[in-house]
N, C-alpha and C positions, 0 to 999 in steps of 0.2 A: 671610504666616504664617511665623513663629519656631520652628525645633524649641525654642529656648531665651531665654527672658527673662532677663537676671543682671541683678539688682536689687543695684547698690557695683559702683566700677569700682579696687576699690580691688585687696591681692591677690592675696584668695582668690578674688575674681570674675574678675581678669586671668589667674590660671592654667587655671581653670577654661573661660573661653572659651575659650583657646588651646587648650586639648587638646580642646574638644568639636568646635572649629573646623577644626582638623589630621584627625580621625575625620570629616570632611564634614559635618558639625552646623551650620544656619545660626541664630547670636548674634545679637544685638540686646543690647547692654548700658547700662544708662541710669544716672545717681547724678546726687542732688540737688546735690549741689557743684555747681561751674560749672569744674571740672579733675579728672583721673583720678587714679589713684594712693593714694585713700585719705590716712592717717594719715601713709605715706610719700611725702609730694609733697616735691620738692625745686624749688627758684627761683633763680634765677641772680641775685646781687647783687652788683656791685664784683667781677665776675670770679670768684664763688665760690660755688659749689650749698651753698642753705641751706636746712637741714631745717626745715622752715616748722612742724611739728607736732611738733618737739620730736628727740632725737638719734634715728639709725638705725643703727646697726654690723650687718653681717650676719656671722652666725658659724654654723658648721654641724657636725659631724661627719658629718652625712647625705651619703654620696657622692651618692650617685640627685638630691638637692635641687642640690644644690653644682654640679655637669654639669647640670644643668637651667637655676639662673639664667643659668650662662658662656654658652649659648645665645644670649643677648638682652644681653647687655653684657659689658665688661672690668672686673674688681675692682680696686684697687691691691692695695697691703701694709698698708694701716692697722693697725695692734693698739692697739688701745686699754687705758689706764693712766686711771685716773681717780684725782682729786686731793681731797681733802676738805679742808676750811678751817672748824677749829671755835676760831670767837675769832682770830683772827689764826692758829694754830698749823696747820702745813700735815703731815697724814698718807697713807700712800698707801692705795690702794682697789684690789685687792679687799684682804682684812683678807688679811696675809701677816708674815713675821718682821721687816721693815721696820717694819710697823704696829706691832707687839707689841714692837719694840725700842723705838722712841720713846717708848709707853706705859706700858711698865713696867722697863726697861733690860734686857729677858732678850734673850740672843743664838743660846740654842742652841732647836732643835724643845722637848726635854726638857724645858728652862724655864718656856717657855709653856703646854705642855700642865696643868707642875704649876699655875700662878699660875690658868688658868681653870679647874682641879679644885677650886683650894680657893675661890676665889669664886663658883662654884657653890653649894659648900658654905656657904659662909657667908650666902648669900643663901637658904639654908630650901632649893633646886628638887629635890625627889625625884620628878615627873612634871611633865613640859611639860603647859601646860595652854591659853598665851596665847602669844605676841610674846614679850613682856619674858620672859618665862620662857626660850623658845628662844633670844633672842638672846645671856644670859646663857651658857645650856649648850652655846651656841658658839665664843663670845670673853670671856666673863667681862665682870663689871660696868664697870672701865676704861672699855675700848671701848664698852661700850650705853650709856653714863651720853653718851658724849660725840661717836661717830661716827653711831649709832641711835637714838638716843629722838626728839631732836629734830627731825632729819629725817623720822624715818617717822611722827612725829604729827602733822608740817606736810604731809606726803603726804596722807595717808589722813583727817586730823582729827581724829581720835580717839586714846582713852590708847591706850598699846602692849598695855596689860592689857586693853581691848577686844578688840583686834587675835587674827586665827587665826594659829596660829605658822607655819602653812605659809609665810606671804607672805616671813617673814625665810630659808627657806630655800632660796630662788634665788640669794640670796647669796653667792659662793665662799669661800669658807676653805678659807686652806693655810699649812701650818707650813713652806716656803721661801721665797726672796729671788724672790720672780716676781713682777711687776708686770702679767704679762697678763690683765685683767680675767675674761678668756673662756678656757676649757680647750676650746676647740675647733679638731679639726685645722685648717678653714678658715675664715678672717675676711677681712674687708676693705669698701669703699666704689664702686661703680658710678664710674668715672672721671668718666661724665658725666652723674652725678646719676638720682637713683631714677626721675624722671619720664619719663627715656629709657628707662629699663627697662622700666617698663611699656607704655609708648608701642609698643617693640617685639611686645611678648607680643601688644598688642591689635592689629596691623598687619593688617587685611584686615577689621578686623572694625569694623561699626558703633557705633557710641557715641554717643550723644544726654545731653548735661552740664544740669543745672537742671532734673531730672526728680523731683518726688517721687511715688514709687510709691505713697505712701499716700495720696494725693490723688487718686489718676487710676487704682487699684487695680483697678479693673472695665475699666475700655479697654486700659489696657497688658493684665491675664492673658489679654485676646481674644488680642492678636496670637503669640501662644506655643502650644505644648503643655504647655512645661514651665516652672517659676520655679524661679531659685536666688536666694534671700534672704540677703544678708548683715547687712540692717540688724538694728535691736534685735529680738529676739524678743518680749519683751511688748509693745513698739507694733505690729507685727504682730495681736496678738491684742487689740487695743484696750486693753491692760492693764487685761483685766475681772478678772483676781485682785487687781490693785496693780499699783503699778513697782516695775520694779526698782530697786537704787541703785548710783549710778557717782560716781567723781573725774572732777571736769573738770580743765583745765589751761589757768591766761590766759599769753600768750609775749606779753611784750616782746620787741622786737625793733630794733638802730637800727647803724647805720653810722658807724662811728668813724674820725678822719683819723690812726691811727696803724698803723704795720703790724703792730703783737704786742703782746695788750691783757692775757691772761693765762698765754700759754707752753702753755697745753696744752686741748685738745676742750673735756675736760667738767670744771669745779672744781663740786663738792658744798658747800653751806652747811648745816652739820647742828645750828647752833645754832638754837634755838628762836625767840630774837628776831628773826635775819635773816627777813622775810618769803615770801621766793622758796629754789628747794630748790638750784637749780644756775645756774650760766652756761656757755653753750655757746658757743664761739668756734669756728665754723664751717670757718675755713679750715685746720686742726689736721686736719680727717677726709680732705681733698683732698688737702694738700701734708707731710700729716706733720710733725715738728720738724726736718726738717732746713737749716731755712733758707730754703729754695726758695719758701716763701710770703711772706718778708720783704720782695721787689721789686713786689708790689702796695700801694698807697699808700695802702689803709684795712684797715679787718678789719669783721666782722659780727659781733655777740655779740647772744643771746638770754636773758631770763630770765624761768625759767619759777616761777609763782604757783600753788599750787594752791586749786582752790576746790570750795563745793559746788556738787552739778549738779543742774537742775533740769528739771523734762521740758521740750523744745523746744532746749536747750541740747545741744552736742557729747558723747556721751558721750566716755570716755576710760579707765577702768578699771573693770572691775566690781568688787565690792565683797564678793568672795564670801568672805560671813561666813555662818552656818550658817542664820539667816533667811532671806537672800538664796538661799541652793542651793538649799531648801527649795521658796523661792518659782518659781526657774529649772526645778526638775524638774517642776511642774506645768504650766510651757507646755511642756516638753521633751514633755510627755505628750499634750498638745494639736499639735505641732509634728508628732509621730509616727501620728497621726493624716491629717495632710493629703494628699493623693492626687496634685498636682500640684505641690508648693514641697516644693522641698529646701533645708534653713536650712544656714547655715555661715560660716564666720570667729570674729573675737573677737565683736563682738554676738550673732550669731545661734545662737555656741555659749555666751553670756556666760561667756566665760573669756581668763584674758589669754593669748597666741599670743607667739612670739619669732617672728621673718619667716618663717627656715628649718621650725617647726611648722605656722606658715600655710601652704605653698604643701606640705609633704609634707600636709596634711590635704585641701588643694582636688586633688592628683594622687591621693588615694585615691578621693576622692570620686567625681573623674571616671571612675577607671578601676571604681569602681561600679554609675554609669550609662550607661555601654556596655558593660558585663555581664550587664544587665538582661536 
């Protein structure tokens, strides 16, 4: 008998056991994969931790999170600067005065502000209402015609006019010469790859890999008093209202016999024809640009394809559009009902998580249920 069943070992379920495990709680944590870690597994290739499920930067301003991961690994220094490539023409990311100088020759803050007031204007937006609308009333037409539209309808599938504007505004905009992607006081990469991290968190505690919960649902809930569920929440509930809807993601993935294949992590392809959104040159997260990755004899690049998902299939993003929330608050409703499964993560809250939101959401959670 289990005070605790964690159903994903990925890690919102990896925090969660650890802290239930540290308070004397005996875990059992099981996930259908056949490795831990979740979304953020990392694999050793040609000498270099490759995010196998696509890139990971961990960036925080949360002190309590940030002292929590150093626990269980060492960060480098990574910052990450992302590269966009629309047509051959190479602009920087996040959208900064660098961006907006190439794009429209303006050099000062003042400039830019005026060039995206009047293409606002010129473009009809007296109330956001879509996507294109917000991306517009943040960087003017310029930029959405050529850094956003194409990439975020190759994401998502859909026109941007579809699209809910919230999603363009995770995005940073800043009227300085800063190329660091992330406004947070701490970033960086697990020295020795995400899967160590985890590995640590789960140390003492059992783990059974090739488990699905939803197949064996009545034997595993025996061996427990209590479930924490991180998978999907309407396959949970047999998806008797519907599914949900999510973006998958297919990764290429292949080993090249040169040492520096594109100069930097992550290059963005934001034109419409190129079929994949990004390439991720993995050994950029480890060794940084300073050279130091140059003396291993190949490199690792991934490129990532987005597709539609279909139930049985990985999910990957939720798709929360106003249908979709609509549809989510009714198993929410159902979810809050259940007397023994506590739901949590991206799935199981169908919302998308940055690492550092995950693990401060599974240390609330925990310290909820030893407050019980």
């Amino acid at each position: 008998m289990y005070d605790y069943l964690i159903v994903g070992a990925g890690l919102f379920g990896a925090v969660f056991a650890q802290q239930m495990t540290q308070a004397g709680k005996k875990c059992l944590v099981i996930d259908r994969r056949r490795h831990i870690a979740g979304n953020i597994y990392s694999k050793e290739m040609e000498g270099i931790h490759v995010h196998m499920y696509g890139p990971h930067v961990f960036h925080t301003n949360n002190r309590e999170v940030w002292n929590y991961v150093n626990r269980f690994t060492e960060f480098n220094r990574f910052t990450l600067g992302t590269i966009a490539n629309y047509k051959g023409e190479i602009y920087s990311l996040p959208f900064n005065m660098y961006t907006f100088n190439k794009m429209g020759g303006v050099t000062m803050p003042e400039q830019a502000e005026e060039k995206i007031s009047m293409q606002r204007r010129e473009a009809g937006i007296t109330e956001v209402t879509n996507l294109e609308e917000q991306a517009i009333s943040l960087v003017g037409t310029d930029i959405y015609e050529k850094l956003i539209k194409g990439y975020t309808e190759k994401q998502w599938g859909r026109d941007c006019r579809e699209l809910p504007a919230f999603i363009i505004r995770r995005l940073p905009v800043r009227l300085t010469y800063d190329n660091n992607y992330f406004n947070a006081l701490y970033q960086g990469i697990p020295v020795n790859g995400y899967t160590r991290m985890v590995e640590n968190m789960l140390d003492g505690i059992e783990v059974r890999l090739g488990v699905d919960y939803l197949e064996n649902r009545a034997e595993l809930d025996a061996l427990a008093e209590h479930v924490l569920y991180t998978g999907a929440i309407d396959a949970y509930f047999d998806c008797c209202y519907g599914a949900l809807e999510y973006r998958r993601v297919r990764f290429e993935t292949e080993t090249l016999e040169q040492s520096n294949f594109q100069g930097n992590a992550i290059v963005n392809y934001t034109d419409r024809e190129i079929p994949y959104t990004r390439i991720i040159e993995h050994k950029w997260f480890q060794f940084g640009k300073d050279g130091r990755g140059n003396d291993l004899p190949g490199t690792v690049v991934t490129r990532e394809y987005p597709c539609e998902w279909k139930p049985g299939e990985e999910p990957y993003y939720p798709v929360n559009d106003e249908r979709n929330n609509q549809l989510y608050a009714r198993y929410r409703e159902l979810a809050d009902r259940e007397e023994k499964t506590i739901f949590g993560g991206r799935l199981g809250h169908y919302k998308y998580y940055d690492m550092d939101q995950v693990i401060a959401a599974a240390l609330e959670c925990g310290r909820a249920e030893l407050g019980r």
